[in-house]
C-alpha positions as CSV (number, residue, x, y, z in Angstrom):
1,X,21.4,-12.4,14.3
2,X,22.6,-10.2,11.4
3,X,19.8,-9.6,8.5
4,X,23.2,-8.9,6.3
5,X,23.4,-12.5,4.9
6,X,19.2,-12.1,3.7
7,X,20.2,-8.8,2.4
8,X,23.6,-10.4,0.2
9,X,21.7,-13.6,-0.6
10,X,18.4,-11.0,-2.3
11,X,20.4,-8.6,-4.1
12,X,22.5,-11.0,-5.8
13,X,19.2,-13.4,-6.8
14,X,18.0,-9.8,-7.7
15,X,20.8,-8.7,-9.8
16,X,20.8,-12.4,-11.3
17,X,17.1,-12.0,-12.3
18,X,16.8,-8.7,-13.8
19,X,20.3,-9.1,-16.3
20,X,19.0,-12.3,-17.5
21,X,15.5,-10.4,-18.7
22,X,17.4,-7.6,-19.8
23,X,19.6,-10.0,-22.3
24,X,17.1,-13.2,-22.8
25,X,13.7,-11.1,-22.0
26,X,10.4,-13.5,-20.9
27,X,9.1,-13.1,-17.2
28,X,10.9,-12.0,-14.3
29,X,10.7,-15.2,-11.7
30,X,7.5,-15.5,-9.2
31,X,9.7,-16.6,-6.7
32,X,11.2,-12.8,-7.0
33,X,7.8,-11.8,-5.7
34,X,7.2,-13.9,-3.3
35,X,10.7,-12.9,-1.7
36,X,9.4,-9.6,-2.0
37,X,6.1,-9.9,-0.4
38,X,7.6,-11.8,2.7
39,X,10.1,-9.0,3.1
40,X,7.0,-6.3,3.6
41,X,5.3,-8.9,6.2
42,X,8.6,-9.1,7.9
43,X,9.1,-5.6,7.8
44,X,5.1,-4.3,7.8
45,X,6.1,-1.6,5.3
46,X,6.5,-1.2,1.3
47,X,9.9,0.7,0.6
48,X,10.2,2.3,-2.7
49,X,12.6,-0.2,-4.0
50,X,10.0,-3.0,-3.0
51,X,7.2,-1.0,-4.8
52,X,9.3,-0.9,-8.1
53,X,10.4,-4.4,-8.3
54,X,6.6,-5.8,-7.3
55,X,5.3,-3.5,-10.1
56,X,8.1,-4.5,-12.5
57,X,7.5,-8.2,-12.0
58,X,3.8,-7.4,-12.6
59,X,4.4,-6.1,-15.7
60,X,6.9,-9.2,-16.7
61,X,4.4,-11.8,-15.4
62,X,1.0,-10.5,-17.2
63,X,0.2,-8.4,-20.2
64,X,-2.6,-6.7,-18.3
65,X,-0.2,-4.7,-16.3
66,X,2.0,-3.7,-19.3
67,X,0.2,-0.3,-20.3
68,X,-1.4,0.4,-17.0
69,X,0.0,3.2,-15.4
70,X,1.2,2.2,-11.8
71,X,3.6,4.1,-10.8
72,X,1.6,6.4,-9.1
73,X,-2.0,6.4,-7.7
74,X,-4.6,5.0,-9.6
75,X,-7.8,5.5,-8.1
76,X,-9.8,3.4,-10.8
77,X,-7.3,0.8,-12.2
78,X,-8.1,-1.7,-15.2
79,X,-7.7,-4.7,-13.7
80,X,-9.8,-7.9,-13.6
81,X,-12.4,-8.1,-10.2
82,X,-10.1,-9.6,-7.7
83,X,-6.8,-7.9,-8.5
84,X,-8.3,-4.0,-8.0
85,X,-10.1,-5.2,-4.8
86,X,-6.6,-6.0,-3.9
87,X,-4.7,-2.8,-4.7
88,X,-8.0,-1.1,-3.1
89,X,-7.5,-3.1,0.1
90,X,-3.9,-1.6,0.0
91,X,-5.4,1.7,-0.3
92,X,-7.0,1.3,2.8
93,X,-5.1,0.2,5.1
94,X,-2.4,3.3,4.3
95,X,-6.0,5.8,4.7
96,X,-6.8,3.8,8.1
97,X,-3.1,4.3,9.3
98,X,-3.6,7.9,8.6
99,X,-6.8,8.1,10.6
100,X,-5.2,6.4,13.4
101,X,-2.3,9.2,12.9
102,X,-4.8,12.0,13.0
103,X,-6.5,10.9,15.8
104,X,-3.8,9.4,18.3
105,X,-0.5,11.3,17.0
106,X,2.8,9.6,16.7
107,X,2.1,6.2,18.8
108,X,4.4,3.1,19.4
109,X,3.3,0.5,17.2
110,X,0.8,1.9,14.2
111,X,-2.0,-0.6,13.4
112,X,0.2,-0.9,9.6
113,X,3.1,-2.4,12.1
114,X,0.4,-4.9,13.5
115,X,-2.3,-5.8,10.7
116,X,0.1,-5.4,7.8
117,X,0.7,-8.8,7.3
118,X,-2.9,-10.3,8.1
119,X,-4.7,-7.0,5.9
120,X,-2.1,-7.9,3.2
121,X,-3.0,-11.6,3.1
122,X,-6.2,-11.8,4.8
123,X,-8.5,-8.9,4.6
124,X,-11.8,-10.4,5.1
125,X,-10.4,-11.2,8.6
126,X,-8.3,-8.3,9.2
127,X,-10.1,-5.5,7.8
128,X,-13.6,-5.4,10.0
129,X,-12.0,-4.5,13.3
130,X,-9.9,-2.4,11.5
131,X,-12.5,-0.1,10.5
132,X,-14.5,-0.2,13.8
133,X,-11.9,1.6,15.1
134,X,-11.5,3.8,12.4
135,X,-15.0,4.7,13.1
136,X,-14.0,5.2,16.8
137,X,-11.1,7.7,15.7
138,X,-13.4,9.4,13.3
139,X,-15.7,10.0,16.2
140,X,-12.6,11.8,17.9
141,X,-11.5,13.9,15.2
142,X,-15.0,15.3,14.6
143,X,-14.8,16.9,17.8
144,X,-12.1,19.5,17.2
145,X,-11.1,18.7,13.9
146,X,-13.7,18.7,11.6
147,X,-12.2,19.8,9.0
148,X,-9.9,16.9,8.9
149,X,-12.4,14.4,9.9
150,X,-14.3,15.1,6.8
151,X,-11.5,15.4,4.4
152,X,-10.6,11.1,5.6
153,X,-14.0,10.2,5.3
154,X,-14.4,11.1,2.1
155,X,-11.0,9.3,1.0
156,X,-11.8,6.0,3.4
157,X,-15.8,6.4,1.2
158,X,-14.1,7.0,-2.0
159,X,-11.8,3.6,-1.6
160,X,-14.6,1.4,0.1
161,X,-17.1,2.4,-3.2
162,X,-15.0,0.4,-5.1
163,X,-15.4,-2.9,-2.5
164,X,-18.3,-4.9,-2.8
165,X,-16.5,-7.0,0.0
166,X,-13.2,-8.1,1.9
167,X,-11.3,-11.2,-0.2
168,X,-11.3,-13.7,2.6
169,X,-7.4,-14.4,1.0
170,X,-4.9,-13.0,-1.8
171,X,-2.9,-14.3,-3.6
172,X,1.0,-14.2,-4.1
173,X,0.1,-11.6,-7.1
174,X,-2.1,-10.0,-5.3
175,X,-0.4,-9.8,-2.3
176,X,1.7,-7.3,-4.8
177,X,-0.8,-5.3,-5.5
178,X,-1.9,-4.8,-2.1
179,X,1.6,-3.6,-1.8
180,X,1.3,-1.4,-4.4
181,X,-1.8,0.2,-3.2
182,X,-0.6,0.8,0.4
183,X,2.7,2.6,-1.0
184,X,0.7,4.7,-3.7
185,X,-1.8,5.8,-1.5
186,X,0.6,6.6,1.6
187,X,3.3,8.4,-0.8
188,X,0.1,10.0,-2.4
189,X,-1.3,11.8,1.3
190,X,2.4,12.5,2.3
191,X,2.6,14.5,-1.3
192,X,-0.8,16.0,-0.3
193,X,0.1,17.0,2.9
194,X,3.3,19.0,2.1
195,X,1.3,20.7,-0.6
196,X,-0.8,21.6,2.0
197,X,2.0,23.0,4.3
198,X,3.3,24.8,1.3
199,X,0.0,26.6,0.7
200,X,-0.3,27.6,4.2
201,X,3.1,29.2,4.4
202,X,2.8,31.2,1.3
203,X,-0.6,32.4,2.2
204,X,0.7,33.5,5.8
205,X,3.6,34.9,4.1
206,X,1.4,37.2,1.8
């Protein structure tokens, strides 16, 4: 079955949404972000468009998220208890997928593409077994790659210190942060890593 009737029917509920806050102003709709969050599920992945609209919905739908910057990583965000566990549990699961990509290489079916949509909604369920076997590719990389091992510890310690514990759920707006916090912290190693590449080159080149 085509996904082009999903795609027509959310564009123009999109396009409808964002012109009538651009002329009226008030709150972009919930249901907006709900459409949103079920699209990542579906797709077990946060695209950039996705990350915009979830963070400009945010910002429409609570004052809290007006001056806080989120467009890019924010290791330490302002928010109240349960909405930064949330972004933080976003966090994660991009480090763990990383770990998993260190260890195993370029593998069928990433544990994002299987846990996305339980880690996203359900993380006091999802997350344990998650990081067992983080702990088992951490084992691997220390072997012969030390240097990398050390340098994902320290980012999966850094995350955790800000989780006193797994939410057993999230909710819808949460759900968006989560989101958020997978895509910041995935586009934030993939930034790191060509920097890294970058560095290499010029030194070999010198």
């Amino acid at each position: 079955k085509s996904p082009q009737p999903f795609f027509d029917n959310a564009f123009s509920f999109i396009r409808q949404a964002l012109t009538r806050v651009a002329l009226y102003g008030g709150k972009l709709p919930l249901d907006l972000l709900a459409r949103l969050v079920r699209r990542n599920r579906v797709e077990q992945d946060v695209t950039y468009s996705r990350a915009v609209l979830i963070k400009l919905i945010l910002t429409t739908q609570n004052e809290q998220f007006a001056m806080l910057p989120m467009e890019n990583l924010n290791p330490d965000p302002e928010l109240q208890p349960e909405d930064r566990s949330a972004y933080h549990c976003g966090r994660l699961l991009a480090e763990l997928e990383a770990t998993q990509r260190a260890a195993l290489g370029k593998i069928n079916a990433s544990l994002t593409d299987r846990y996305y949509g339980a880690a996203s909604s359900n993380p006091a369920t999802a997350f344990p077994p998650l990081m067992r076997g983080a702990r088992a590719h951490l084992s691997k990389l220390r072997k012969n790659q030390s240097g990398t091992c050390n340098a994902l510890e320290e980012r999966i310690e850094e995350i955790t210190s800000h989780l006193s514990d797994f939410p057993k759920t999230l909710t819808m707006q949460n759900q968006g942060l989560f989101a958020l916090g997978y895509y910041h912290q995935r586009a934030a190693n993939r930034a790191a890593a060509k920097s890294a590449i970058a560095s290499k080159k010029i030194q070999e080149s010198n």
